[in-house]
Structures are given as C-alpha cells and as structure tokens.
TORPA-4810 file (N, C-alpha, C, O; in nm, 3 decimals):
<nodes>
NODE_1_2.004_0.943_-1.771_1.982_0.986_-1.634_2.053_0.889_-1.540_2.036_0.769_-1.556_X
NODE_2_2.139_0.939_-1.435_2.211_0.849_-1.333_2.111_0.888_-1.217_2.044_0.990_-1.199_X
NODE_3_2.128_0.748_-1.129_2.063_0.749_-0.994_2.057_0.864_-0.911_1.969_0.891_-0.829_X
NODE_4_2.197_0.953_-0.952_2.216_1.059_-0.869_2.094_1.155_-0.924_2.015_1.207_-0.845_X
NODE_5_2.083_1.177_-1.075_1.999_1.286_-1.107_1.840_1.231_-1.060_1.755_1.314_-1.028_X
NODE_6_1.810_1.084_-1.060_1.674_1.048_-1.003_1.669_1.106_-0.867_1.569_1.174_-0.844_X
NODE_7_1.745_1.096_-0.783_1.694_1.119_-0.636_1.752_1.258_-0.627_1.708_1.298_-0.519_X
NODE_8_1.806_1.330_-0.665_1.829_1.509_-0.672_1.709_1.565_-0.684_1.661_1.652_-0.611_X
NODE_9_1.640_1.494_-0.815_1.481_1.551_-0.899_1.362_1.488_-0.811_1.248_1.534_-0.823_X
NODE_10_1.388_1.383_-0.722_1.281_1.393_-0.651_1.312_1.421_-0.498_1.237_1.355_-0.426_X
NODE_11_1.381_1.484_-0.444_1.450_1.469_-0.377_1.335_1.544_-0.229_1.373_1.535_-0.112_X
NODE_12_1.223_1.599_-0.260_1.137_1.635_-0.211_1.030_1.523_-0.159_0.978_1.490_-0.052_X
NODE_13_1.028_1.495_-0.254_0.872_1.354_-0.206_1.025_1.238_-0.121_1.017_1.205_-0.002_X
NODE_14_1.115_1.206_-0.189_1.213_1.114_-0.123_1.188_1.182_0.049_1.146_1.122_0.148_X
NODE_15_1.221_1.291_0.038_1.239_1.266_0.230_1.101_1.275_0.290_1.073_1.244_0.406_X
NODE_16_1.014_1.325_0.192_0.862_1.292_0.264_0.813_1.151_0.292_0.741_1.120_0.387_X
NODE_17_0.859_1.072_0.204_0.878_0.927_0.273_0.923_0.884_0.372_0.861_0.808_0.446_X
NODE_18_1.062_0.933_0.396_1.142_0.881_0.466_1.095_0.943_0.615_1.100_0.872_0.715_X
NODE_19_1.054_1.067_0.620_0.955_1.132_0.750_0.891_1.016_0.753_0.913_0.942_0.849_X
NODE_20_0.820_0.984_0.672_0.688_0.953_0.765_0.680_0.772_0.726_0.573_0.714_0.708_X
NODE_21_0.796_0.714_0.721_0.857_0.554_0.758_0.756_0.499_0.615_0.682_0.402_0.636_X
NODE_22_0.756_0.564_0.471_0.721_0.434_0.410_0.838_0.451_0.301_0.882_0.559_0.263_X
NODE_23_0.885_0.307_0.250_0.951_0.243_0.187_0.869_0.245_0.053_0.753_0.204_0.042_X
NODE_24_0.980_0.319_-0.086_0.928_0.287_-0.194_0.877_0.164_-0.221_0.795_0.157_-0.313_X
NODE_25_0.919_0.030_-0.143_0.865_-0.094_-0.175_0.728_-0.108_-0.176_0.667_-0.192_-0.243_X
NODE_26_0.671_-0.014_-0.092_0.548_-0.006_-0.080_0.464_-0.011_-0.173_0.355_-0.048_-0.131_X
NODE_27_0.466_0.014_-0.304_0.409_0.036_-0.434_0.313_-0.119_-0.470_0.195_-0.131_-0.504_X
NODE_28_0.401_-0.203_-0.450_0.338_-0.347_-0.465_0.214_-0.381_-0.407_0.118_-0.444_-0.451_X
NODE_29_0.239_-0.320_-0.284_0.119_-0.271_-0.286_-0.051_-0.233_-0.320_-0.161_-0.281_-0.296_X
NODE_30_-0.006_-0.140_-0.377_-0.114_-0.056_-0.434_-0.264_-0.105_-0.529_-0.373_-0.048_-0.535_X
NODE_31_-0.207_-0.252_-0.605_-0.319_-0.355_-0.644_-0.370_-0.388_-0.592_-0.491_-0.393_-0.613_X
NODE_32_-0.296_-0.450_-0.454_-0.420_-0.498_-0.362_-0.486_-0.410_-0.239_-0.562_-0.475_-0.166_X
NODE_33_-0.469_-0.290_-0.212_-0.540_-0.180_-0.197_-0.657_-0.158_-0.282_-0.775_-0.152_-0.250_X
NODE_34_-0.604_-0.149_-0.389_-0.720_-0.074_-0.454_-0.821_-0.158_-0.516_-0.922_-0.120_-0.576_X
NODE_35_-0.776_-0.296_-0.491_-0.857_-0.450_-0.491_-0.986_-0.446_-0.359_-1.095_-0.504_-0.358_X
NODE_36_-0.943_-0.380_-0.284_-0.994_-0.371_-0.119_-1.084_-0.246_-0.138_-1.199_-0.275_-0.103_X
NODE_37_-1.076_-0.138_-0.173_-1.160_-0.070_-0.182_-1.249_-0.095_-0.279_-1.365_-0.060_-0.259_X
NODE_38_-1.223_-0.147_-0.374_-1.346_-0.163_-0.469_-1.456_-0.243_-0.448_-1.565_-0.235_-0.503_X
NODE_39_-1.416_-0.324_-0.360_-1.492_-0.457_-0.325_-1.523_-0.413_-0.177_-1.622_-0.478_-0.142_X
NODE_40_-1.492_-0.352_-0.102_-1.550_-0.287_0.005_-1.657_-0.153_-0.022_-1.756_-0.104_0.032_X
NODE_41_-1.578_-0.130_-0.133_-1.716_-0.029_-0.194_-1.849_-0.080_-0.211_-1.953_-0.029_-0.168_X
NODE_42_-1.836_-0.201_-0.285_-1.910_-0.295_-0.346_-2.010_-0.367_-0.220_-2.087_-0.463_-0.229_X
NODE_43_-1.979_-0.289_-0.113_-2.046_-0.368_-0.031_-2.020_-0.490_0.039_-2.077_-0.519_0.144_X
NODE_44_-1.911_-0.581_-0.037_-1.884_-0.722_0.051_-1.799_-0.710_0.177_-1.703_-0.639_0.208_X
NODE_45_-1.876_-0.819_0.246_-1.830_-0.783_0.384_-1.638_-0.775_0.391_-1.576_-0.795_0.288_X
NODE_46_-1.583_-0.752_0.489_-1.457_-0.716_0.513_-1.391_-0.863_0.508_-1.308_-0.876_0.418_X
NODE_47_-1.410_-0.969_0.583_-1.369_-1.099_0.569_-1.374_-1.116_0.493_-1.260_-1.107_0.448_X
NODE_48_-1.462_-1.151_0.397_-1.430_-1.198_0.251_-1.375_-1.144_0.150_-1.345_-1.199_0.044_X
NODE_49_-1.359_-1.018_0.184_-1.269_-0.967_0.093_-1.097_-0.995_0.144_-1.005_-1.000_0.063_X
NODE_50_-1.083_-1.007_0.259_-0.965_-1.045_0.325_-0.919_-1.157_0.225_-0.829_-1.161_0.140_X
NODE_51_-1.067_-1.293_0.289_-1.029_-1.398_0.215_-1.013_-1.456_0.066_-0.978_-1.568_0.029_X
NODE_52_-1.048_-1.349_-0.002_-1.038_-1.344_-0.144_-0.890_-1.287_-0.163_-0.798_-1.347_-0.218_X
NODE_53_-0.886_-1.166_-0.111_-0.707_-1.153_-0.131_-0.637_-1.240_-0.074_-0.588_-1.309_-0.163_X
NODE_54_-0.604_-1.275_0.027_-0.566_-1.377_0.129_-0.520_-1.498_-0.055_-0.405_-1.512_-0.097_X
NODE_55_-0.606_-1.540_-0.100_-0.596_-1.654_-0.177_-0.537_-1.622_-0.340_-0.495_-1.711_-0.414_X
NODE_56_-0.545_-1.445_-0.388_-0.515_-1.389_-0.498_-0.344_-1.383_-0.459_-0.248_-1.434_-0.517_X
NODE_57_-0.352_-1.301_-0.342_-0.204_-1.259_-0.283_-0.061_-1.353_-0.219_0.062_-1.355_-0.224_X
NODE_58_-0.199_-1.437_-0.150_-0.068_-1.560_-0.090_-0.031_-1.481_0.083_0.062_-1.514_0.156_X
NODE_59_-0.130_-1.381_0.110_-0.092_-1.287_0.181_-0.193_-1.387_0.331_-0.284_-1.459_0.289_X
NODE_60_-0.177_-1.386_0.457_-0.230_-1.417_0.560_-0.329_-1.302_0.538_-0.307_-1.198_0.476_X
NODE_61_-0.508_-1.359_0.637_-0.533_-1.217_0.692_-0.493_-1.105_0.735_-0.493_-0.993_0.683_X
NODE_62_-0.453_-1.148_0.854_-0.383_-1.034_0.987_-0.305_-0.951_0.860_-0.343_-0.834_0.846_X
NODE_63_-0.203_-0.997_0.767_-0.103_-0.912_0.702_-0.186_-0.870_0.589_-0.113_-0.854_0.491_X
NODE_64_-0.273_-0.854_0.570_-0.390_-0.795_0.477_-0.446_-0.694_0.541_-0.461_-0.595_0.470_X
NODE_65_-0.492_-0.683_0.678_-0.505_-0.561_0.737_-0.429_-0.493_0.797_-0.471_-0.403_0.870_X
NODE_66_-0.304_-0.519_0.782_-0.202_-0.462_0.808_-0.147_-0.367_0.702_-0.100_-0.254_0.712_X
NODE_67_-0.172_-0.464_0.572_-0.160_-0.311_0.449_-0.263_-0.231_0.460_-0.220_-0.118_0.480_X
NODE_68_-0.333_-0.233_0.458_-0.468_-0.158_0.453_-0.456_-0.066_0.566_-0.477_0.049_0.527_X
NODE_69_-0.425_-0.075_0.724_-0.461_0.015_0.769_-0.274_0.091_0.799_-0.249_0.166_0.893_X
NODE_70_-0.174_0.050_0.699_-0.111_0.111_0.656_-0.119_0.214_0.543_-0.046_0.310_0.522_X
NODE_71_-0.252_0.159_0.458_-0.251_0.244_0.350_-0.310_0.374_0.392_-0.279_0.485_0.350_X
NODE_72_-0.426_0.334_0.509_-0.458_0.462_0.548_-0.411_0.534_0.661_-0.492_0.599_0.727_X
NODE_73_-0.265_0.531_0.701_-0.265_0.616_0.760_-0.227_0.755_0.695_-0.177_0.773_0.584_X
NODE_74_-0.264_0.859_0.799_-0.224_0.981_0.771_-0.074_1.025_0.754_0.010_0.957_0.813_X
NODE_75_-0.039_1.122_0.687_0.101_1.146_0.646_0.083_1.307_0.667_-0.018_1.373_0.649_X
NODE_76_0.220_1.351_0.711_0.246_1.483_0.735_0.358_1.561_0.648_0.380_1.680_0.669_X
</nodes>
C-alpha cells in the first residue's frame, strides 16, 4: 500500500478532520484522556487528577485542560 492508496481509502474521515481543525497528532493523546475519565469517573477530584497527569505526562495543568476540553468538543 502507498501513501496515496492510505489517504484515497480514508479519504472521508481525512477531511472530517481537517473541517473541524484536529490533527492526526492528536491520537497521543487519547491515554491521557481516557486516564482522565476513569479517574474522574472514580470520583477524584479534578485537580488531582490534573496533578497526577501533570507528573505521569510532563504536561503543565492549564495544558491538561486544554486536552480535555479539546477532547470534548463537538464535531460536525
């Protein structure tokens, strides 16, 4: 498979990204999302879960809720 046949075959979800401004990089993501919900599920307060990723990730607060309320936004 060449690059060309990857983005031909997805070539649907590709510009649904590109609408709505997220970057496949985004994927990296997705651990520490789903690190955040589990532990927000779990009940612990929101700071400390910040500060627990914050120290797993290497990530600042502020840019910890910045993925997060990137993860949830809505998409069209």
């Amino acid at each position: 498979m060449t690059i060309y046949d990857l983005l031909t075959d997805n070539l649907a979800i590709l510009r649904r990204f590109h609408r709505n401004g997220v970057a496949t990089q985004s994927i990296r993501f997705l651990p520490l999302y789903e690190e955040w919900l589990e532990m927000v599920g779990k009940g612990y307060k929101k700071q400390y879960v910040e500060q627990v990723l914050c120290d797993k990730y290497g990530y600042t607060p502020r840019y910890i809720r910045i993925i997060v309320k990137f993860m949830r936004d809505e998409v069209v």
